[in-house]
DRENLO-16870 format. One record per residue (C-alpha): residue in one letter; x, y, z. Coordinates in steps of 0.02 Angstrom, whole numbers, padded with zeros to 5 digits, always signed. Each point is the difference from the previous one (the first is absolute). Layout:
N
AXYZ ...
//
This chain:
256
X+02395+02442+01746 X+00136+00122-00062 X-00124+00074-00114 X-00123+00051+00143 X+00146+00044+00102 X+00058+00108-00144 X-00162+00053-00018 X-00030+00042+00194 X+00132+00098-00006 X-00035+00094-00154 X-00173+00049+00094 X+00089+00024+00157 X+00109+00145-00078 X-00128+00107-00104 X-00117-00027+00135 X+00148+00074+00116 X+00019+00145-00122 X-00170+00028-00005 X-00042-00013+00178 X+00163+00135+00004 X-00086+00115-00105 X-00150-00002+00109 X+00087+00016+00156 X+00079+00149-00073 X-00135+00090-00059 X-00116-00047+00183 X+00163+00081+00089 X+00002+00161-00106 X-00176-00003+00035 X-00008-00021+00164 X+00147+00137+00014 X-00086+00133-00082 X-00143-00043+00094 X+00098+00015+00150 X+00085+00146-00054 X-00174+00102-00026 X-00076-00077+00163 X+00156+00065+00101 X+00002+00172-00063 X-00187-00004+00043 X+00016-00064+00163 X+00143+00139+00044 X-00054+00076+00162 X-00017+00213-00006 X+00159+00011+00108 X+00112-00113-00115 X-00031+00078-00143 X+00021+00164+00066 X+00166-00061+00072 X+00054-00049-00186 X-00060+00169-00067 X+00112+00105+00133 X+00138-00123-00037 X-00020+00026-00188 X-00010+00198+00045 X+00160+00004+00111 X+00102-00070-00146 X+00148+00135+00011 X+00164+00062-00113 X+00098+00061+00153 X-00009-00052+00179 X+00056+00135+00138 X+00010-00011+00182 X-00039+00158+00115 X+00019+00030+00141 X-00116+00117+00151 X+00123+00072+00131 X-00033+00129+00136 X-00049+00011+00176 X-00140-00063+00085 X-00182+00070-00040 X+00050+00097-00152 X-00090-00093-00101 X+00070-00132-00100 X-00118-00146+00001 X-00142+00138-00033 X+00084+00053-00150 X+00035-00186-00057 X-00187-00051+00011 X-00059+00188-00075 X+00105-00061-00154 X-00011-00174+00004 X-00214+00008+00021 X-00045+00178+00012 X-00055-00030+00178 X+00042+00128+00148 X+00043-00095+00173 X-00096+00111+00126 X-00043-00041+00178 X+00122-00104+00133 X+00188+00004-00059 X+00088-00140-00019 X+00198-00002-00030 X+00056-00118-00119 X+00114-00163+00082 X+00161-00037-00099 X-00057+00025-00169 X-00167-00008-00124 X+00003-00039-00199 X-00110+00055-00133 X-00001+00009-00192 X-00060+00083-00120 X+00030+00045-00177 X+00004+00155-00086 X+00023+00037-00187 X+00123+00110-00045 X+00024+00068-00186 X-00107-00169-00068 X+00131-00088+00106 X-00079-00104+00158 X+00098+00040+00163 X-00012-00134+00157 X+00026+00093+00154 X+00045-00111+00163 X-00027+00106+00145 X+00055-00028+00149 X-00065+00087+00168 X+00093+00007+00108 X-00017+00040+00201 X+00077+00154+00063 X+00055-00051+00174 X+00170+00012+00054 X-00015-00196+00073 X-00034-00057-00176 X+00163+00083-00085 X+00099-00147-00010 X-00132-00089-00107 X-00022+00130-00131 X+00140+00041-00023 X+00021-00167-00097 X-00114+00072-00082 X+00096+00156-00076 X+00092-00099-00131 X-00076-00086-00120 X-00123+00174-00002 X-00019+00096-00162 X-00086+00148+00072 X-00034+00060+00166 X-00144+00110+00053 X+00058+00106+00160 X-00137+00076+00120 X-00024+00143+00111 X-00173+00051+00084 X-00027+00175-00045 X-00077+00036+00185 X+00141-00107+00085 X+00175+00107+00005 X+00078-00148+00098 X-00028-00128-00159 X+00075+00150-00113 X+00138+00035+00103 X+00055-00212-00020 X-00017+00022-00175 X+00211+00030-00001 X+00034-00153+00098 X-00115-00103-00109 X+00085+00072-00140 X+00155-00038+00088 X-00043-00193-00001 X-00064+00003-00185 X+00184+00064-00049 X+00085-00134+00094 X-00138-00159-00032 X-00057+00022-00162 X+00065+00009-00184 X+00086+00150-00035 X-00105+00020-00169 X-00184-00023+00087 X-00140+00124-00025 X-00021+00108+00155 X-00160+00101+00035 X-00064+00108+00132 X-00180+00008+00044 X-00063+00107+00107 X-00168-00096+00047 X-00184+00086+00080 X+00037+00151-00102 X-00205+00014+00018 X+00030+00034+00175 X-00005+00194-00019 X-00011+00083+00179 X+00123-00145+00078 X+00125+00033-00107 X+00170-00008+00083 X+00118-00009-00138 X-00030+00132-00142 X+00038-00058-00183 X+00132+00105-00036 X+00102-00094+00161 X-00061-00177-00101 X+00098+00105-00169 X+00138+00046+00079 X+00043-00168+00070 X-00012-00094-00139 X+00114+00110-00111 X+00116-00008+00130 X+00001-00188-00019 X-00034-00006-00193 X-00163-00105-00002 X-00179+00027-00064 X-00102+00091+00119 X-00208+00005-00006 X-00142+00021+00149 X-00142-00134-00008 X-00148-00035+00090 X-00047-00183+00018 X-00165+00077+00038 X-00066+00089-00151 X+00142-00080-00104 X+00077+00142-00048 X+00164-00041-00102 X+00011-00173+00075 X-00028-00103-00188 X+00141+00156-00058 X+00122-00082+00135 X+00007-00174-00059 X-00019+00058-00170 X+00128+00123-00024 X+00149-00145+00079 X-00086-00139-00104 X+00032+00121-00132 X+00190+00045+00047 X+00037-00187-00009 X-00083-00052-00153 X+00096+00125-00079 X+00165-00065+00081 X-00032-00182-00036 X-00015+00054-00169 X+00185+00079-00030 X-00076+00183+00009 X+00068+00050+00179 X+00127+00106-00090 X-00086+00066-00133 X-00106+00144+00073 X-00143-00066-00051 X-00070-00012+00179 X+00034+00076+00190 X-00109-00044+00110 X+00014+00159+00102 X-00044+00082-00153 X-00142-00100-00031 X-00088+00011+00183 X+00049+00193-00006 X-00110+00004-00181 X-00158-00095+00081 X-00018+00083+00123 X-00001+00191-00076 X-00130-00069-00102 X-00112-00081+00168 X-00002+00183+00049 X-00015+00095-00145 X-00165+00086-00003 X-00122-00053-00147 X+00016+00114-00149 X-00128+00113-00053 X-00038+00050-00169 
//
């Protein structure tokens, strides 16, 4: 009786280990099998999701900031950046504030830009400016063919120097530059202003485009260059930089 017992058990235990052996290989089995059947049966918009997710990988996050009146422009030059789309037809003012990212590559170094749109109504004030300081950059607005919104450009200055870091990236923009015959504000005004104030100064056009990639560019630029110890070094000036780009948008083609 203790012999079969023994026995029994003897069989019990390699049959155990065996039946182990076969449980492990079915499972690896059926995991691979699983493994290819999921990635076939990935719907188009998941694995498009996991591509942009792979492609927005970044080395340095930033967060700017769109500030200016009403109607100047700022969610128009958001989406001409963000999806090289132009917003014509009805305007709609933004409510509180809008987020978008996208990222940029800057010297083989990715660049995550958080942008935040932000409305320019005075009723909405108190909410943006909570806003102001956690920002690394701020992109400042004037309508070329609106005087009024360039005229506010010193009290929104005003609350940039008394909300926001005293290191942030300032830049003026005076938007619609395409506008030609409306023009209400010449460039030189836009110049003056800005050297006045020390900041970065550029026209754009959210409709054609024109200079709007140099504007997020040029202060994703600036602070990769800061968050890598080179502030000081002279390596880099924004203002420099945006003067530089755009000489050579209007330089005429050579001719040999």
């Amino acid at each position: 009786m203790d012999c079969d017992s023994g026995h029994r058990r003897i069989v019990r235990v390699s049959s155990k280990k065996r039946n182990n052996g076969e449980v492990n290989v079915n499972r690896s089995c059926r995991n691979s099998t699983a493994s290819v059947n999921e990635e076939e049966e990935i719907d188009p918009y998941t694995r498009r999701r996991k591509e942009s997710l792979k492609n927005n990988a970044c080395d340095i996050c930033i967060k700017v900031m769109l500030l200016g009146d009403s109607g100047v422009g700022k969610t128009c030059i958001l989406m001409r950046f963000r999806d090289g789309l132009f917003l014509c037809g009805n305007f709609i003012s933004t409510v509180g504030v809008d987020f978008r990212t996208k990222v940029v590559s800057v010297d083989n170094t990715k660049v995550k830009l958080q942008i935040w749109d932000t409305a320019g109504q005075e009723r909405f004030r108190s909410v943006t400016h909570a806003y102001y300081r956690d920002a690394h950059a701020l992109l400042l607005l004037y309508d070329v063919t609106n005087k009024t919104s360039f005229d506010n450009i010193r009290a929104w200055l005003g609350e940039i120097r008394e909300y926001a870091q005293d290191d942030v990236v300032i830049m003026l923009l005076g938007n619609k530059a395409d506008c030609g015959s409306e023009r209400a504000v010449k460039r030189e005004e836009g110049e003056r202003l800005a050297r006045e104030y020390s900041v970065a100064f550029m026209e754009t056009s959210a409709k054609s485009g024109q200079n709007v990639e140099l504007a997020f560019v040029a202060v994703a630029r600036e602070l990769k260059y800061r968050q890598n110890g080179q502030r000081d070094c002279n390596k880099f000036n924004v203002q420099d930089y945006v003067r530089e780009q755009t000489q050579k948008s209007h330089c005429p083609p050579c001719t040999t």
